[in-house]
C-alpha atoms as an extended CHARMM CRD file, in Angstrom:
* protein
*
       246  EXT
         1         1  UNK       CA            263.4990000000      207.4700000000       53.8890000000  PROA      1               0.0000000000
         2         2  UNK       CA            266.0960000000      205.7260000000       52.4070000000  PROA      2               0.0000000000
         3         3  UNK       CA            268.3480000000      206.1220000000       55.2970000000  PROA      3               0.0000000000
         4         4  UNK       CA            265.8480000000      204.5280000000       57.4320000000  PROA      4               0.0000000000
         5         5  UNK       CA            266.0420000000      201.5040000000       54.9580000000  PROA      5               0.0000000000
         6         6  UNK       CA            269.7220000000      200.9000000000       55.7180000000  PROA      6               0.0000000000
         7         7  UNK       CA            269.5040000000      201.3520000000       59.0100000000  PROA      7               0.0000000000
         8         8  UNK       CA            267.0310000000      198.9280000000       59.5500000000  PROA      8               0.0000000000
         9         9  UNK       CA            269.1900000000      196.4910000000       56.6760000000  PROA      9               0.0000000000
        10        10  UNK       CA            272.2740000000      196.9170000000       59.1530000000  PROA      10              0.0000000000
        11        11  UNK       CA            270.4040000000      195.8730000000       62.2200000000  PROA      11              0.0000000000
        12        12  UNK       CA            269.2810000000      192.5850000000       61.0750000000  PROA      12              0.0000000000
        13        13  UNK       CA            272.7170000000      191.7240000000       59.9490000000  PROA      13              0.0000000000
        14        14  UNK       CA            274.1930000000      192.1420000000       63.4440000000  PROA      14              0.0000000000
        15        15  UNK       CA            271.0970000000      190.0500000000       64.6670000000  PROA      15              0.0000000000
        16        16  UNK       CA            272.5760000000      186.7990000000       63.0250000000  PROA      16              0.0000000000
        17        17  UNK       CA            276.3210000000      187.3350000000       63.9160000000  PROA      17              0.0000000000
        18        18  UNK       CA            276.4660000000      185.2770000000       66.8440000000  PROA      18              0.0000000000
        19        19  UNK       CA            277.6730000000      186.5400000000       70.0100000000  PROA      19              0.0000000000
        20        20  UNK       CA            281.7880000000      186.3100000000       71.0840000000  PROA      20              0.0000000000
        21        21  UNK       CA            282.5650000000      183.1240000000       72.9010000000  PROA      21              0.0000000000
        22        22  UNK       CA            279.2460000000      181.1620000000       71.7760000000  PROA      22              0.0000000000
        23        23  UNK       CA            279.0260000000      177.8010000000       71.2780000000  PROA      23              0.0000000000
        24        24  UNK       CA            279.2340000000      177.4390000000       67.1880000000  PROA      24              0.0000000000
        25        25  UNK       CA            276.1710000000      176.1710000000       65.9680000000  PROA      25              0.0000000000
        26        26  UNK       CA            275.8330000000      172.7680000000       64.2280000000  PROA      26              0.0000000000
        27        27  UNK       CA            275.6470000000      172.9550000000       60.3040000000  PROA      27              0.0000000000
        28        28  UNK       CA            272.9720000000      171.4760000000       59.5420000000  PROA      28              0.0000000000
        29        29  UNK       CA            271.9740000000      170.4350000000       55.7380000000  PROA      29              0.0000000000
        30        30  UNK       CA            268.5970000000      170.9450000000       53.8940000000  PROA      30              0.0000000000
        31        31  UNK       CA            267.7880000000      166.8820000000       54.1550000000  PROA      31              0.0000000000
        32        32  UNK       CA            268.7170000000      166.2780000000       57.3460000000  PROA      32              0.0000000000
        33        33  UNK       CA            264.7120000000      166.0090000000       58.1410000000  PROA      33              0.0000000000
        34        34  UNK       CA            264.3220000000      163.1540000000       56.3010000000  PROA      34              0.0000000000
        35        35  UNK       CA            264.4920000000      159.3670000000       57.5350000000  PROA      35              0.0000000000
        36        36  UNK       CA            268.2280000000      157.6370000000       56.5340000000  PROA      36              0.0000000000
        37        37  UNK       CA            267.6960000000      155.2940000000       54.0330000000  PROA      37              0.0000000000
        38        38  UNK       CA            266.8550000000      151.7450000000       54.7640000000  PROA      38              0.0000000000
        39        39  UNK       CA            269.9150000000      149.4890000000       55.4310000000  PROA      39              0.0000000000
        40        40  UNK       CA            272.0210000000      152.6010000000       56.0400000000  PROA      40              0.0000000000
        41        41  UNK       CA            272.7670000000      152.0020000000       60.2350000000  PROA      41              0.0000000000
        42        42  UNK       CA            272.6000000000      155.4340000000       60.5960000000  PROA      42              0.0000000000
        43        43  UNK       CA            270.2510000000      156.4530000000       63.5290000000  PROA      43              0.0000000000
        44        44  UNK       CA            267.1580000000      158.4700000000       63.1300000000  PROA      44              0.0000000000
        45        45  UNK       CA            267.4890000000      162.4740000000       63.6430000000  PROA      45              0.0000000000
        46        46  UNK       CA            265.9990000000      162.9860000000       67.6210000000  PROA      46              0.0000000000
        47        47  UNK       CA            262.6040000000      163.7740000000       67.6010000000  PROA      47              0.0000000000
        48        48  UNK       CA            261.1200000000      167.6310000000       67.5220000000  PROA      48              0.0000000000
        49        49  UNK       CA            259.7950000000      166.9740000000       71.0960000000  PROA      49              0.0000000000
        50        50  UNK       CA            260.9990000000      166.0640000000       74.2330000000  PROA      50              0.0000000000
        51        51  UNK       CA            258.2050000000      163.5530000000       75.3030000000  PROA      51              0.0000000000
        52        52  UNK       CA            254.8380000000      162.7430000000       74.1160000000  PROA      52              0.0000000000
        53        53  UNK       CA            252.2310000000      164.8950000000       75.3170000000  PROA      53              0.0000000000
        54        54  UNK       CA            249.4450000000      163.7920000000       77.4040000000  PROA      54              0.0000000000
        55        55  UNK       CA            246.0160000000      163.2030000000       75.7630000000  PROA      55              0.0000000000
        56        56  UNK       CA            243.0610000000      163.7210000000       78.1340000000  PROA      56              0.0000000000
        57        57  UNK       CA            239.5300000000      163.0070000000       77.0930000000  PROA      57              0.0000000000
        58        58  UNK       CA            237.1670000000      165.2840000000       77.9400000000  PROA      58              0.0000000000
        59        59  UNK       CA            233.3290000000      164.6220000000       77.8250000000  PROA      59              0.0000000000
        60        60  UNK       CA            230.8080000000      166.7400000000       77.0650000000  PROA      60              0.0000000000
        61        61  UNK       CA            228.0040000000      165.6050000000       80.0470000000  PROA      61              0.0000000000
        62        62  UNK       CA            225.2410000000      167.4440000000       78.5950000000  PROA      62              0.0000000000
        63        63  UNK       CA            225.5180000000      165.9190000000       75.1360000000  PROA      63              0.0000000000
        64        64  UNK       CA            224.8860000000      162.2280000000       77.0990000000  PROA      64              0.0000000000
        65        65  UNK       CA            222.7010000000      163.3010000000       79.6150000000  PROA      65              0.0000000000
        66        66  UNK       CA            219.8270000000      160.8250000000       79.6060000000  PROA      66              0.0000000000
        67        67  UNK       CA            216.0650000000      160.5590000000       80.0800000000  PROA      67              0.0000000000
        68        68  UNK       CA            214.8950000000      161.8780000000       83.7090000000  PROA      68              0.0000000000
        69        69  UNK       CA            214.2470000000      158.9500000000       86.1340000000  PROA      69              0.0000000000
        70        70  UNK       CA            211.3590000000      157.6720000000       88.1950000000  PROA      70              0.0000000000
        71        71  UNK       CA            210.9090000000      159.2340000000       91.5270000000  PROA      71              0.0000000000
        72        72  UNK       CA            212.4410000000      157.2370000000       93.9750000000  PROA      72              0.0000000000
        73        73  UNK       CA            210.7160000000      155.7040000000       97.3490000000  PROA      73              0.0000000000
        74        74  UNK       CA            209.9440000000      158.2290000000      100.0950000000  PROA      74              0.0000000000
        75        75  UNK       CA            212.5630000000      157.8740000000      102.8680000000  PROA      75              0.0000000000
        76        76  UNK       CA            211.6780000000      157.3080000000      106.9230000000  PROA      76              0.0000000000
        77        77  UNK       CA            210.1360000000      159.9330000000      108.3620000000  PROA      77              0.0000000000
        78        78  UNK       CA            212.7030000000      161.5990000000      110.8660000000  PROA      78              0.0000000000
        79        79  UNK       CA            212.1370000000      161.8970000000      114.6990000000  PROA      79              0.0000000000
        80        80  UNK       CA            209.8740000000      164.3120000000      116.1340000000  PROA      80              0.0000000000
        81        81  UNK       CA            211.6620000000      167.9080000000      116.8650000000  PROA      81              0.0000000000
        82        82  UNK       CA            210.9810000000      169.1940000000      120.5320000000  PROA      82              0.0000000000
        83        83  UNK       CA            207.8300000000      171.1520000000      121.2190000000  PROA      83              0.0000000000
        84        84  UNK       CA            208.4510000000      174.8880000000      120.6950000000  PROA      84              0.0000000000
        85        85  UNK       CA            207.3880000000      177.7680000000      122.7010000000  PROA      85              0.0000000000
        86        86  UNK       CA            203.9240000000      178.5830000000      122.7570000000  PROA      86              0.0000000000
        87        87  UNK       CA            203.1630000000      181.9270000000      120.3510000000  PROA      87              0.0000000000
        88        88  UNK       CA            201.3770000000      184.9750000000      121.2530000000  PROA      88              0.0000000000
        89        89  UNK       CA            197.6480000000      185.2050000000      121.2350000000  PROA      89              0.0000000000
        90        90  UNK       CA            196.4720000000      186.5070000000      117.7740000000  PROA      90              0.0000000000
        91        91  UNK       CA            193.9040000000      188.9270000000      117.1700000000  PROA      91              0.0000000000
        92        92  UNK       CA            189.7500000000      188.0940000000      117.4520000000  PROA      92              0.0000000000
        93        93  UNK       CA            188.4790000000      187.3900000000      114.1490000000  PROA      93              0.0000000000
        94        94  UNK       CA            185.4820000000      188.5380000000      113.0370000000  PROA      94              0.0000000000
        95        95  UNK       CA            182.2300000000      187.2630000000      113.9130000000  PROA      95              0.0000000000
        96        96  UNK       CA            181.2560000000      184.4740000000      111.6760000000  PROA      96              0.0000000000
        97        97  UNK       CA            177.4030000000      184.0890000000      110.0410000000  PROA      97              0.0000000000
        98        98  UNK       CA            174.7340000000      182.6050000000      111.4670000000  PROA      98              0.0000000000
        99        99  UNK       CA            174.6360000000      178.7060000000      111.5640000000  PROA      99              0.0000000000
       100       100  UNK       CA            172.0990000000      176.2510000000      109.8750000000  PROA      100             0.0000000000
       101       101  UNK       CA            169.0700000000      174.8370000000      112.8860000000  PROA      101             0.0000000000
       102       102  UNK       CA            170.4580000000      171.5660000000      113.3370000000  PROA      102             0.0000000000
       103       103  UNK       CA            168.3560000000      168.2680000000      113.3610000000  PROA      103             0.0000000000
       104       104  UNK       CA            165.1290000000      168.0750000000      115.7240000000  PROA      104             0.0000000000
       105       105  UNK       CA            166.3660000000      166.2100000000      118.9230000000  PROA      105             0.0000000000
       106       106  UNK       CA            165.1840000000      162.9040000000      120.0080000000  PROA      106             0.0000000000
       107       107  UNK       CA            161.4970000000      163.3220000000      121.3080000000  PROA      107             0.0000000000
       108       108  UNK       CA            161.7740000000      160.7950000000      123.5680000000  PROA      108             0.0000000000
       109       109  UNK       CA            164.4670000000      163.2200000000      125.7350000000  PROA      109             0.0000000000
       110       110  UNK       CA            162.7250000000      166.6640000000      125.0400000000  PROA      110             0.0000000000
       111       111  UNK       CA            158.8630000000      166.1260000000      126.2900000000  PROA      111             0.0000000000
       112       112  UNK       CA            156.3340000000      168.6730000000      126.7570000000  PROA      112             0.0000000000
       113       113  UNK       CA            152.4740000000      169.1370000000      127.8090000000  PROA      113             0.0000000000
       114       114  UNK       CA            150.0120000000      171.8900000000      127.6400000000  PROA      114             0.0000000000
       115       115  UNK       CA            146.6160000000      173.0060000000      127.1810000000  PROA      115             0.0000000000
       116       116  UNK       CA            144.2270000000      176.0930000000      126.9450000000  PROA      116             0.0000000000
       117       117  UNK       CA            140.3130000000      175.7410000000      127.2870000000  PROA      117             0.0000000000
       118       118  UNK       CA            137.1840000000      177.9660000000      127.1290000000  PROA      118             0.0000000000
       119       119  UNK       CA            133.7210000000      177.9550000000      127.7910000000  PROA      119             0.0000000000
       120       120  UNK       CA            131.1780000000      179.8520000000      125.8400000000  PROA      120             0.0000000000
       121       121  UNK       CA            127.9750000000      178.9590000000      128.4080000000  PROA      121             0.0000000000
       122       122  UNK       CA            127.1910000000      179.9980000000      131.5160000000  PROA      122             0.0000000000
       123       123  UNK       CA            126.8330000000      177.9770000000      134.2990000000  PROA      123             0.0000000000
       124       124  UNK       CA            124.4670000000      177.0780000000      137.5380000000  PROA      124             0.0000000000
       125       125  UNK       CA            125.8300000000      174.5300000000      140.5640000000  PROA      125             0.0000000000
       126       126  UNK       CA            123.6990000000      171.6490000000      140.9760000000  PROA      126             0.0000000000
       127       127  UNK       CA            122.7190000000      170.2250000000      144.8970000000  PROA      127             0.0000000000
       128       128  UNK       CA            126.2700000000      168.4860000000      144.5300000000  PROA      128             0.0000000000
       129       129  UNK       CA            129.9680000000      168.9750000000      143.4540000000  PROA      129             0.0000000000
       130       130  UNK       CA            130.1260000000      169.1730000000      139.7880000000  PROA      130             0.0000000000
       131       131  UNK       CA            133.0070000000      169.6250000000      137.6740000000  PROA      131             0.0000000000
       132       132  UNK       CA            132.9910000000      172.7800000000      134.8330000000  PROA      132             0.0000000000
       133       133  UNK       CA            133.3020000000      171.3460000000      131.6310000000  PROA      133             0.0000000000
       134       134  UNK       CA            134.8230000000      173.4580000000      128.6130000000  PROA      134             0.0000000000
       135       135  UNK       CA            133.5600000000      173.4110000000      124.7420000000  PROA      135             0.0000000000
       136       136  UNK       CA            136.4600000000      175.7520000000      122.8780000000  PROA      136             0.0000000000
       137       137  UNK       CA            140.2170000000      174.2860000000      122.3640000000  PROA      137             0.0000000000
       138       138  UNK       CA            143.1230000000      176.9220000000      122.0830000000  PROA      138             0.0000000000
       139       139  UNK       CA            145.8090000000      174.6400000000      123.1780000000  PROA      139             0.0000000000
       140       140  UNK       CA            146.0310000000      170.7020000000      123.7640000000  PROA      140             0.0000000000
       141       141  UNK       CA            148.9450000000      168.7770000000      123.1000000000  PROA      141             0.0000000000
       142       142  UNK       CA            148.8340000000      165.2310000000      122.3350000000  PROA      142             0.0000000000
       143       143  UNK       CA            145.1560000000      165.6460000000      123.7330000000  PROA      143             0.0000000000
       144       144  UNK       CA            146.3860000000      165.7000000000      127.6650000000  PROA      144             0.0000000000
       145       145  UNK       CA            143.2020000000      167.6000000000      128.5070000000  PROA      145             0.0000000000
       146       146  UNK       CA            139.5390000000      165.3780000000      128.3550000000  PROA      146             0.0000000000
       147       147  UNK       CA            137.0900000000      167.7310000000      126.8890000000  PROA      147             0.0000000000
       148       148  UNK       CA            134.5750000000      165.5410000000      127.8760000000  PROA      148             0.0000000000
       149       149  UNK       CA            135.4470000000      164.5000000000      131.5230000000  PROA      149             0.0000000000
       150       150  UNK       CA            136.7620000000      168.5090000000      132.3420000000  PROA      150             0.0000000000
       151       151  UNK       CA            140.0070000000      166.5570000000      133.3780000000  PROA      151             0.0000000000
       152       152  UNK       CA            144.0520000000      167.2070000000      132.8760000000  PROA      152             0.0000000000
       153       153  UNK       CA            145.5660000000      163.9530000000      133.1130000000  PROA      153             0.0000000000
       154       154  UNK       CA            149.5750000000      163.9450000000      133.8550000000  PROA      154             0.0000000000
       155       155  UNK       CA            151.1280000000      161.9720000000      131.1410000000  PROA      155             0.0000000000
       156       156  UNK       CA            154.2930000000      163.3650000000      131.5450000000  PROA      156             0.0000000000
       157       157  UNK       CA            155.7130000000      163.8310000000      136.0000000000  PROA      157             0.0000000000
       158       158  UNK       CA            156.9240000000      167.3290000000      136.5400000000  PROA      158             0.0000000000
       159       159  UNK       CA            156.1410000000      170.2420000000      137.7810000000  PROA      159             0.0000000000
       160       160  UNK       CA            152.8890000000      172.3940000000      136.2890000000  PROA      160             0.0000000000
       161       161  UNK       CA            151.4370000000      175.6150000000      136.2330000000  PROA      161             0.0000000000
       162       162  UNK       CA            147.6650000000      176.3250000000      136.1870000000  PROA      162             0.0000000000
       163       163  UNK       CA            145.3750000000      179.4460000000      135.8950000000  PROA      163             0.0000000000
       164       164  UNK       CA            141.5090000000      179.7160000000      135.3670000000  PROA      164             0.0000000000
       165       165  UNK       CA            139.7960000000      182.9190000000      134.7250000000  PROA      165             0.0000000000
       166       166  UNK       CA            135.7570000000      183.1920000000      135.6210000000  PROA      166             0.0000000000
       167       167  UNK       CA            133.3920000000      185.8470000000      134.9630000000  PROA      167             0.0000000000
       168       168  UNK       CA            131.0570000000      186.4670000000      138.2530000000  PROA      168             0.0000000000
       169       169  UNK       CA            127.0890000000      186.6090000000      137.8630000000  PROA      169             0.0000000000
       170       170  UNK       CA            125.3040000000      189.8670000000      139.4650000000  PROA      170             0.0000000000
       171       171  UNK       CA            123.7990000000      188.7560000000      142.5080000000  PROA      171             0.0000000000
       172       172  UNK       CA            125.0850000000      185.3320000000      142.6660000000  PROA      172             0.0000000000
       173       173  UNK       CA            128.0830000000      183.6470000000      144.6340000000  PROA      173             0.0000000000
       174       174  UNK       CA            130.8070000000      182.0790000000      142.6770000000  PROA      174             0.0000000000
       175       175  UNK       CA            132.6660000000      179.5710000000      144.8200000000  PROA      175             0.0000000000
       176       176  UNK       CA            134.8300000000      177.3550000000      142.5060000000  PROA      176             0.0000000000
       177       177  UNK       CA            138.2360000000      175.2470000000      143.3250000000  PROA      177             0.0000000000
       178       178  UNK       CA            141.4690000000      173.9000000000      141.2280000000  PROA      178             0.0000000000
       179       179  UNK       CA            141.5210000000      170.4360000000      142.5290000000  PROA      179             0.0000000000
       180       180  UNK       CA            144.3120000000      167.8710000000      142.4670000000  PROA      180             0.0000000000
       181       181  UNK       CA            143.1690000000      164.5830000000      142.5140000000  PROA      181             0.0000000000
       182       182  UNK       CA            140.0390000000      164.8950000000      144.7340000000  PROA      182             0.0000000000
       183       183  UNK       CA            142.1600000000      167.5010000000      147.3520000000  PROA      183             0.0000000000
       184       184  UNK       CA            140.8790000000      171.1370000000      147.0360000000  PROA      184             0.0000000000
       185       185  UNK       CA            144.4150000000      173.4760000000      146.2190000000  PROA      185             0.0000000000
       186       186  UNK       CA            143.4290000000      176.8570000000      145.4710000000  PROA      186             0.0000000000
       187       187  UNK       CA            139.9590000000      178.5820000000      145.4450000000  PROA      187             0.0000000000
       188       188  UNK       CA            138.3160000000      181.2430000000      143.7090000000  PROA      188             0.0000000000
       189       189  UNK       CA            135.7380000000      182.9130000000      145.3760000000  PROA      189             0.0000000000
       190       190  UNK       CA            133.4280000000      185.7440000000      144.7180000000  PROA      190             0.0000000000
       191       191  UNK       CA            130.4510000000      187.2090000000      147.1590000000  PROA      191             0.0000000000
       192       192  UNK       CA            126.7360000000      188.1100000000      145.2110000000  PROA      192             0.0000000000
       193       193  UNK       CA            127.4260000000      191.7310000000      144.2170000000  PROA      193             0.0000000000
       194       194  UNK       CA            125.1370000000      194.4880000000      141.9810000000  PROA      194             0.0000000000
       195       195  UNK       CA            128.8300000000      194.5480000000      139.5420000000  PROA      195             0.0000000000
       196       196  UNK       CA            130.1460000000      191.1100000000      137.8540000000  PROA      196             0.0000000000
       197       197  UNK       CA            133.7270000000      191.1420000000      137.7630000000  PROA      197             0.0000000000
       198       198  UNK       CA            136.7740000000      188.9820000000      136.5070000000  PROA      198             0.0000000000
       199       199  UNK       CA            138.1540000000      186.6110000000      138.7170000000  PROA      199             0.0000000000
       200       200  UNK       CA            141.5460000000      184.4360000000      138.3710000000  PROA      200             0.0000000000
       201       201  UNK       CA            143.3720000000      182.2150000000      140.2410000000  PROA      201             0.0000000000
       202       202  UNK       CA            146.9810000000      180.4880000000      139.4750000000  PROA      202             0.0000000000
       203       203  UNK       CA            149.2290000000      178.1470000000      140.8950000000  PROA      203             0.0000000000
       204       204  UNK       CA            151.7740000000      175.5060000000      139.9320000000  PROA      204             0.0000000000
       205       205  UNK       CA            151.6280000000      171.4920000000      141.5070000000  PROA      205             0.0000000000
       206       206  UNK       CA            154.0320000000      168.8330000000      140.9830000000  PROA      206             0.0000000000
       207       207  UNK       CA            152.5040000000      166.1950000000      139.4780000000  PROA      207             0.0000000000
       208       208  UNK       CA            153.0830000000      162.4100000000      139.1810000000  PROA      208             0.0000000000
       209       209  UNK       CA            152.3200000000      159.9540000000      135.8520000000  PROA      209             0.0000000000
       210       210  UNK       CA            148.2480000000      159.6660000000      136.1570000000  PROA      210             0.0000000000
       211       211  UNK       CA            147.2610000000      162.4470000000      138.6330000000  PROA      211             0.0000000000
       212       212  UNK       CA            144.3520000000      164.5400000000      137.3960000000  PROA      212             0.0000000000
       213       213  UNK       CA            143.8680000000      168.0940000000      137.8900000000  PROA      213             0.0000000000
       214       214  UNK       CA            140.4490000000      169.8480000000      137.3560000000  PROA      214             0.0000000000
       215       215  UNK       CA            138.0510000000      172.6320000000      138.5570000000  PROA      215             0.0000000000
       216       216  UNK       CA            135.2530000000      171.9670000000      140.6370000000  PROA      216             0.0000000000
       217       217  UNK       CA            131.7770000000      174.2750000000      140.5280000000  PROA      217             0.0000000000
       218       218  UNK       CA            130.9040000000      173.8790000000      144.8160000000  PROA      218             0.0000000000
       219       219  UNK       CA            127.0270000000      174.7840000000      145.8990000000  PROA      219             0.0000000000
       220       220  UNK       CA            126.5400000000      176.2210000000      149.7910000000  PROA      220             0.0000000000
       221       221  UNK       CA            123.7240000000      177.9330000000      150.7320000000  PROA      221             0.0000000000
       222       222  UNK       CA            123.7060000000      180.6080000000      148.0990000000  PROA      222             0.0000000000
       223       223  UNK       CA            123.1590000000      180.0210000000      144.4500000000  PROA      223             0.0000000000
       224       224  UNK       CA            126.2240000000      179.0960000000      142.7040000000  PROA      224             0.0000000000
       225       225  UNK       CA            127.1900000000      180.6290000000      138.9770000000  PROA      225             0.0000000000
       226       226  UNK       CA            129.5400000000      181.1700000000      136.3190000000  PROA      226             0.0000000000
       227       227  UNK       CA            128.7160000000      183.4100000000      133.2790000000  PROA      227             0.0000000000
       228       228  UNK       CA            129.7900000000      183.5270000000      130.0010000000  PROA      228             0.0000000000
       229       229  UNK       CA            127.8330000000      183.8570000000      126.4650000000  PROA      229             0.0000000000
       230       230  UNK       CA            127.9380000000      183.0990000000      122.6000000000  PROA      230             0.0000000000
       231       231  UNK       CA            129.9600000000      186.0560000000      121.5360000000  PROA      231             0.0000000000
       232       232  UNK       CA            132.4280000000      186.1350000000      124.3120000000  PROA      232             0.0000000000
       233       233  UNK       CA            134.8840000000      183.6260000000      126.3240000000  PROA      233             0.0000000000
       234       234  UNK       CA            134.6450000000      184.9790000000      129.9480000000  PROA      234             0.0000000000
       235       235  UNK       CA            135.7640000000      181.0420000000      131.7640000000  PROA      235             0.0000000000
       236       236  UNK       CA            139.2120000000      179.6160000000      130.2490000000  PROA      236             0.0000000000
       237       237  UNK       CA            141.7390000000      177.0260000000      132.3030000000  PROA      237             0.0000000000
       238       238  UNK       CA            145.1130000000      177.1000000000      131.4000000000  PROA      238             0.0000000000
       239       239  UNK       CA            148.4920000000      174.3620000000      132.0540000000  PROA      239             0.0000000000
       240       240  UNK       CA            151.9140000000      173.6160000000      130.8080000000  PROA      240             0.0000000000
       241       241  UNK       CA            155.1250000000      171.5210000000      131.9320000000  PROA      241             0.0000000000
       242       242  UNK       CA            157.0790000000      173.8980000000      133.7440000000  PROA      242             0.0000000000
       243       243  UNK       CA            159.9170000000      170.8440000000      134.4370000000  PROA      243             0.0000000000
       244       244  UNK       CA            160.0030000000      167.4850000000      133.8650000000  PROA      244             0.0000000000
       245       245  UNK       CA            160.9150000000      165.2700000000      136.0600000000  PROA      245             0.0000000000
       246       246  UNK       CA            164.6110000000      163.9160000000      136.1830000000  PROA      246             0.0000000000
């Protein structure tokens, strides 16, 4: 240990004997730091450094960052890109629920006309035409039919249908027609038999605003007859607006 100790003693003395051929250092005294003395002319000892060193300022932004603003005024809208291509049909969604009924349509564009009649008595031709009149109501809108005339007056031009049903008499003829106006279009006809049976006849007439369409009891030679009772509707005369007219 202690040779370790002067080892290390004799190294630091050859550390401050200066190298052969250096420069010999300036002596230098304990108060050569201080400032000469005032009035002295000798000239202050140089200065540790070189130059002054450069001073920068550095600020801390986020210790002076400030309140955020108010949104600022929305710019012009660019132009318009050019139309891209067309994408691929998508699947079918599902099917969606039923919708609310919408509002009634104007009446005055939508029109319609109809009736259904009965009679409850039977009925015997007179020496002249007559016309069978009815006594039950099924069907009569905005009262087109005249219960009391036996008449369906056209209020609305179009084209009609009409049927009337009869119930025969034994032994009697029946021999009625649908008439249109006073013209004879369709006839229902029955000989006298021992059997009554059901008779009908249909068809449909275009009609103009006023024309009348009816069913006429006729009398030839034969007695003429309809039957029907109290419990049961055997005679009924039927009509609607197939198509109005455009």
């Amino acid at each position: 240990m202690l040779g370790v100790f002067l080892l290390l003693s004799l190294l630091s003395l050859v550390a401050l004997v200066p190298p052969p051929g250096a420069p010999p250092a300036p002596c230098r005294r304990c108060c050569d730091h201080l400032e000469p003395e005032e009035g002295s002319g000798e000239q202050p000892p140089p200065a540790a450094f070189s130059h002054v060193p450069e001073v920068r300022t550095y600020i801390n932004m986020t210790i002076l960052k400030g309140d955020k603003g108010d949104r600022g005024d929305r710019g012009t809208p660019g132009k318009t890109g050019q139309e891209g291509p067309a994408g691929s049909i998508g699947p079918s969604g599902p099917k969606g629920a039923k919708g609310h009924s919408g509002l009634p349509g104007d009446p005055c564009k939508v029109q319609y006309s109809a009736f259904s009649v009965g009679r409850r008595k039977s009925l015997h031709s007179l020496e002249s035409y007559q016309a069978l009149l009815f006594d039950t109501v099924f069907v009569n809108l905005e009262g087109h039919f005249d219960m009391f005339t036996g008449k369906f007056l056209c209020r609305v031009p179009g084209v009609y249908f009409f049927n009337v049903n009869i119930h025969t008499w034994n032994f009697k003829e029946t021999y009625l027609h649908i008439m249109h106006n006073e013209t004879e279009r369709a006839i229902v006809y029955a000989q006298p038999s021992e059997r009554s049976i059901m008779q009908s006849q249909s068809l449909m007439l275009e009609l103009v605003l006023g024309d009348e369409v009816w069913v006429r009891l006729y009398k030839r030679e034969r007695e003429n007859a309809v039957y029907s009772d109290d419990v049961d509707i055997y005679i009924t005369f039927n009509g609607y607006l197939i198509r109005e007219s455009v």
